[in-house]
C-alpha atoms as one frame of an Amber mdcrd trajectory, in Angstrom:
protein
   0.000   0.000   0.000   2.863   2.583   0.515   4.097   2.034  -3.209  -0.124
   3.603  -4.024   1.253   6.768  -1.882   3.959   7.361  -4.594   2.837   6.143
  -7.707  -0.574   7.725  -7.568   0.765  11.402  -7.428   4.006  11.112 -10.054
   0.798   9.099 -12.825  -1.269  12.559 -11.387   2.189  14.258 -12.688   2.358
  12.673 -15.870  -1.167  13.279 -16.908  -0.905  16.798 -16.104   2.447  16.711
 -18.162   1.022  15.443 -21.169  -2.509  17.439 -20.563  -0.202  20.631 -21.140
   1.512  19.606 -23.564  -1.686  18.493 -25.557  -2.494  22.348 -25.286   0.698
  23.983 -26.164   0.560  21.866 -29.297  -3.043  23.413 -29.768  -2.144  26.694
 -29.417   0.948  26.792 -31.645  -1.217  25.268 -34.392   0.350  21.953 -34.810
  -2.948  20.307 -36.501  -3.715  23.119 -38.730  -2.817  21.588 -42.167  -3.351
  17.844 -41.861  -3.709  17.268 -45.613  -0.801  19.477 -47.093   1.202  16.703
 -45.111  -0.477  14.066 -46.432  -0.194  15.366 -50.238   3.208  16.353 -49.206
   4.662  12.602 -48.378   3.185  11.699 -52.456   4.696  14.324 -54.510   7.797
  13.910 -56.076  10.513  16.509 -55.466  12.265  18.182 -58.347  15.559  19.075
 -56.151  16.097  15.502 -55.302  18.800  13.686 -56.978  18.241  10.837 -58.923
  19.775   7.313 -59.318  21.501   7.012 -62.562
């Protein structure tokens, strides 16, 4: 039962850890342009080298 009196406040930690970082990714618009990325992976780049 004394391991409960540690481990339930640092998991209280963590959660409140990740919780702001959740937000701070929110705020700086990290999930504004989901598709750009998406489109982004499939075209081909024109500065790239290519294997001769």
């Amino acid at each position: 039962m004394n391991v409960l009196v540690f481990l339930i406040p640092v998991s209280l930690i963590l959660g409140g850890i990740g919780l702001a970082a959740f937000l701070w990714s929110l705020r700086n618009n990290q999930y504004e342009d989901l598709e750009g990325d998406a489109w982004r992976i499939l075209s081909e780049d024109e500065d790239a080298p290519r294997d001769q």
